[in-house]
MDTraj code that builds the backbone (N, CA, C; nanometers):
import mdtraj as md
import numpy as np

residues = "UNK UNK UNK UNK UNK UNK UNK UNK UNK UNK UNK UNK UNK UNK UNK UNK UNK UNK UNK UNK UNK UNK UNK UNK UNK UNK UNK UNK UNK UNK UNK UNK UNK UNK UNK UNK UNK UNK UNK UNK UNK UNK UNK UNK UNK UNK UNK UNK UNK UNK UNK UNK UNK UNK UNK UNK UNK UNK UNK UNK UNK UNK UNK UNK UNK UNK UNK UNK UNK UNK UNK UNK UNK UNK".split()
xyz = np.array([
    [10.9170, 12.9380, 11.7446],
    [10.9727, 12.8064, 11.7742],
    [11.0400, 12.7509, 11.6475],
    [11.1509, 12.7077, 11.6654],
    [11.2279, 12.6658, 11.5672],
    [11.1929, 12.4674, 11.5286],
    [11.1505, 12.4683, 11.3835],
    [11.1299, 12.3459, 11.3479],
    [11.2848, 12.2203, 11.3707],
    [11.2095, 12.1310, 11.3887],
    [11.3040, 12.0418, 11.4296],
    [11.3877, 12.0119, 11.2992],
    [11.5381, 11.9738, 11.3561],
    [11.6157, 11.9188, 11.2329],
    [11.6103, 11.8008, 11.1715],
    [11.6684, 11.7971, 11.0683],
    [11.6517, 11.6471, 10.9908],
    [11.7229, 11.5130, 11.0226],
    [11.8198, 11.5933, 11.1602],
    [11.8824, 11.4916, 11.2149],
    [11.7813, 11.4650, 11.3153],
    [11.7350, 11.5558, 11.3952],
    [11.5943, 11.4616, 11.4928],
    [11.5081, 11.3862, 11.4676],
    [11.4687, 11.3876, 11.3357],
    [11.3665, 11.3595, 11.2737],
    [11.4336, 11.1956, 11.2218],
    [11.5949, 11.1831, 11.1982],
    [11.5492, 11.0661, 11.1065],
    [11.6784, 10.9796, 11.2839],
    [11.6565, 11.0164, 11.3930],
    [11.6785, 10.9721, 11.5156],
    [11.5635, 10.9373, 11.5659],
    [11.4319, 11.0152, 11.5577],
    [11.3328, 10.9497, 11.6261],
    [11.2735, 10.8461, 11.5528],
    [11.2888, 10.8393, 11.4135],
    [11.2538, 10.6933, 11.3087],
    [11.3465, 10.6251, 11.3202],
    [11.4351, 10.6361, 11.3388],
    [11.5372, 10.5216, 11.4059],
    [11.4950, 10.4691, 11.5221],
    [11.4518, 10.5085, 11.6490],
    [11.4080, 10.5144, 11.7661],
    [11.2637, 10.4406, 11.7036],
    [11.1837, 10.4564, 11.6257],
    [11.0607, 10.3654, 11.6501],
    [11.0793, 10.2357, 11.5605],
    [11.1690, 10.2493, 11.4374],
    [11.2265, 10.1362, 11.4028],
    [11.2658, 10.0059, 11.4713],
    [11.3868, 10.0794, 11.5612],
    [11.4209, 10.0178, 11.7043],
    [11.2669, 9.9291, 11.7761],
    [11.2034, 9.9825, 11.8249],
    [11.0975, 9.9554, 11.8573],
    [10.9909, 9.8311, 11.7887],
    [10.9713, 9.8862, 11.6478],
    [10.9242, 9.7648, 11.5621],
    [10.9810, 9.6618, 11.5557],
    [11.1370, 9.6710, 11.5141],
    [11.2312, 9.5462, 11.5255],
    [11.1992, 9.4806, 11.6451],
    [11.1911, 9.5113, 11.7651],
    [11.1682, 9.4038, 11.8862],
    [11.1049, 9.3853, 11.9334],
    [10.9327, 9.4430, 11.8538],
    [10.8141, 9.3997, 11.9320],
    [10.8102, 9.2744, 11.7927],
    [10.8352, 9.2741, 11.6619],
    [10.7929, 9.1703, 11.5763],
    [10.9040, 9.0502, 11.6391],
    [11.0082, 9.0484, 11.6406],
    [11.0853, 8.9758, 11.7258],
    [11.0340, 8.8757, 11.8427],
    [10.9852, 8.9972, 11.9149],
    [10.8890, 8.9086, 12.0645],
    [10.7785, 8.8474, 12.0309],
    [10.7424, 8.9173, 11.8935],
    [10.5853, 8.8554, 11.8520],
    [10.6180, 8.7256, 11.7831],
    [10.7062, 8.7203, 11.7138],
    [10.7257, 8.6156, 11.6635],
    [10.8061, 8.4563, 11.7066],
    [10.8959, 8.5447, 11.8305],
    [10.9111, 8.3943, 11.9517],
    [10.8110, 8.3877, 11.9927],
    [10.7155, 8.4400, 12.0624],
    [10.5457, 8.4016, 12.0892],
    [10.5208, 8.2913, 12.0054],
    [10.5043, 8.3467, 11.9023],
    [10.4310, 8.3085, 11.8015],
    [10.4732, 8.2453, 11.6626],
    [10.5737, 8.1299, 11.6575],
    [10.6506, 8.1493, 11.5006],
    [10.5449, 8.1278, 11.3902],
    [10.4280, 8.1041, 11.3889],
    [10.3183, 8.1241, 11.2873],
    [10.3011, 8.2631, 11.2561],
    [10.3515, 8.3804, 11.3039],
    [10.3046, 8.4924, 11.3139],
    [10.4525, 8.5647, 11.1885],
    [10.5349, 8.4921, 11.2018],
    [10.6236, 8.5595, 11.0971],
    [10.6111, 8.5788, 10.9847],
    [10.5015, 8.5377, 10.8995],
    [10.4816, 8.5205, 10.7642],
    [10.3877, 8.6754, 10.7361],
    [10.2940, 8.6884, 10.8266],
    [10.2449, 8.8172, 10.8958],
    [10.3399, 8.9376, 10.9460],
    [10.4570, 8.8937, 11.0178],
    [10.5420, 8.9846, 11.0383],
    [10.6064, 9.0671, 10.8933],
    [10.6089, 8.9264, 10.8996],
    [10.7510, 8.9880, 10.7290],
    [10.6352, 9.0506, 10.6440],
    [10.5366, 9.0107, 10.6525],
    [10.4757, 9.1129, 10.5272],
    [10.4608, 9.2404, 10.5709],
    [10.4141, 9.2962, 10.7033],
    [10.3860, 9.3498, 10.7942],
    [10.5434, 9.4928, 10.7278],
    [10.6544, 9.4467, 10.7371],
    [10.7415, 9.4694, 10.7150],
    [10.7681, 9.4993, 10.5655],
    [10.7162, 9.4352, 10.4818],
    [10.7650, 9.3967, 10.3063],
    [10.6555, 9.5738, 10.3008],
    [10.5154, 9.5813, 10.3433],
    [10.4602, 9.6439, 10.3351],
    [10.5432, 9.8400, 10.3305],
    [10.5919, 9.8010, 10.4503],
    [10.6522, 9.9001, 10.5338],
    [10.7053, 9.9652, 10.4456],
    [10.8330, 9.8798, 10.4247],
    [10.9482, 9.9245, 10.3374],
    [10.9171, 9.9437, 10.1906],
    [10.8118, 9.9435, 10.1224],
    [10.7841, 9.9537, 9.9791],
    [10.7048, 10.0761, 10.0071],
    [10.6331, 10.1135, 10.1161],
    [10.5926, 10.2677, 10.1362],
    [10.7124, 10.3594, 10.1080],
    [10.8217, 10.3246, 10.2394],
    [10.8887, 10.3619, 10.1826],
    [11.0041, 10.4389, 10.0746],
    [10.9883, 10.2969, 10.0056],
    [11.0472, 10.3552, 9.8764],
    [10.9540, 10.4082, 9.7854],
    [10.8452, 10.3997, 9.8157],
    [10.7806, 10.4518, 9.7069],
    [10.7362, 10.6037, 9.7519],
    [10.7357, 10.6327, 9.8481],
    [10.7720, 10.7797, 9.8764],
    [10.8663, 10.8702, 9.8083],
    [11.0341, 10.7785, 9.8479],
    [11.1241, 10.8325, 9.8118],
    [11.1366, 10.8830, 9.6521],
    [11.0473, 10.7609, 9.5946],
    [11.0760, 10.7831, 9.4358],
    [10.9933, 10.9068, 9.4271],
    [10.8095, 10.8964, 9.4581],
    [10.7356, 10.9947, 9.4475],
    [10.8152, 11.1278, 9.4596],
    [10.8896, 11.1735, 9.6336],
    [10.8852, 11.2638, 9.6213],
    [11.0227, 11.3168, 9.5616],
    [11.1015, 11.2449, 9.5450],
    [11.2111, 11.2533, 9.4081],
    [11.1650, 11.3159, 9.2756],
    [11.0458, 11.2526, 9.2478],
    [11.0238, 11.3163, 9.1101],
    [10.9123, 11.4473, 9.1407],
    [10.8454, 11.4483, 9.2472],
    [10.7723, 11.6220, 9.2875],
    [10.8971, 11.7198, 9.2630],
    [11.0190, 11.6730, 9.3508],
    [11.1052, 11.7610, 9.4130],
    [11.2221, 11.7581, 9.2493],
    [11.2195, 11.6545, 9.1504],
    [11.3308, 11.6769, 9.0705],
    [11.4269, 11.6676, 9.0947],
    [11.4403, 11.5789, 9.2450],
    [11.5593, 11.5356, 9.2605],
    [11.6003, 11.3839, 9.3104],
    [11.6860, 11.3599, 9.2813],
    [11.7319, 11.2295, 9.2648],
    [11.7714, 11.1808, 9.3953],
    [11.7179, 11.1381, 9.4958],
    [11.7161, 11.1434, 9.6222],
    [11.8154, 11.0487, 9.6795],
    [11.8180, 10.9202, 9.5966],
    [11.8634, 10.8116, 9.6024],
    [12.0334, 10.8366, 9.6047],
    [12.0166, 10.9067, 9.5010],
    [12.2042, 11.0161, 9.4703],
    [12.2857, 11.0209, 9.6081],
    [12.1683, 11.0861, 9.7480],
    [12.2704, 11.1348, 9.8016],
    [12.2950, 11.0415, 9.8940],
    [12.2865, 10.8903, 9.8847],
    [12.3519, 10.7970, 9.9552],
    [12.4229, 10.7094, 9.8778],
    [12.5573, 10.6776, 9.9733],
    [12.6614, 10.6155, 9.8992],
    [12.6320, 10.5012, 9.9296],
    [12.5817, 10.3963, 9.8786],
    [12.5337, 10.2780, 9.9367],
    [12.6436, 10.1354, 10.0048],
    [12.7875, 10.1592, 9.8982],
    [12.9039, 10.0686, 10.0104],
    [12.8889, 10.1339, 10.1023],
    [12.8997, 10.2253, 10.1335],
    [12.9406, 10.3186, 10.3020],
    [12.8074, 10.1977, 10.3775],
    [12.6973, 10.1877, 10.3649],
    [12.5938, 10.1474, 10.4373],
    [12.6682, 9.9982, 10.5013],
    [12.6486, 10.0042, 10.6678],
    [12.7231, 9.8552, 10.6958],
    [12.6235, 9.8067, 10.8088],
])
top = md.Topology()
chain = top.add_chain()
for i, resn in enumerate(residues, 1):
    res = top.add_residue(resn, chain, resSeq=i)
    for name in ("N", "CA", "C"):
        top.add_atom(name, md.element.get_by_symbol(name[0]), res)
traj = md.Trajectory(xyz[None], top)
């Protein structure tokens, strides 16, 4: 069986991204006390994250960050 590609892989994290974005959304019209919780919920997220990227940047010796052009990002 052939391992999945790196394009499936960063489609189905897009796909649960998707997902997070509009359950904190719904949670938070529920609830606007709940955003301060959301956003950290989130602040959390995204500093895993990057702190992956750096980690495994420096396992791997490579500069990971390099291979995105960041104007292109819209």
């Amino acid at each position: 069986m052939q391992e999945p590609s790196v394009d499936f892989h960063l489609r189905e994290a897009l796909s649960h991204l998707d997902a997070a974005l509009n359950k904190s959304i719904l949670h938070v019209q529920a609830d606007a006390a709940a955003k301060k919780e959301v956003g950290q919920q989130w602040e959390r997220f995204l500093g895993e994250f990057f702190q992956q990227v750096r980690e495994k940047g420096k396992q791997s010796k490579l500069n990971l960050w390099s291979w995105i052009a960041f104007p292109r990002i819209r």
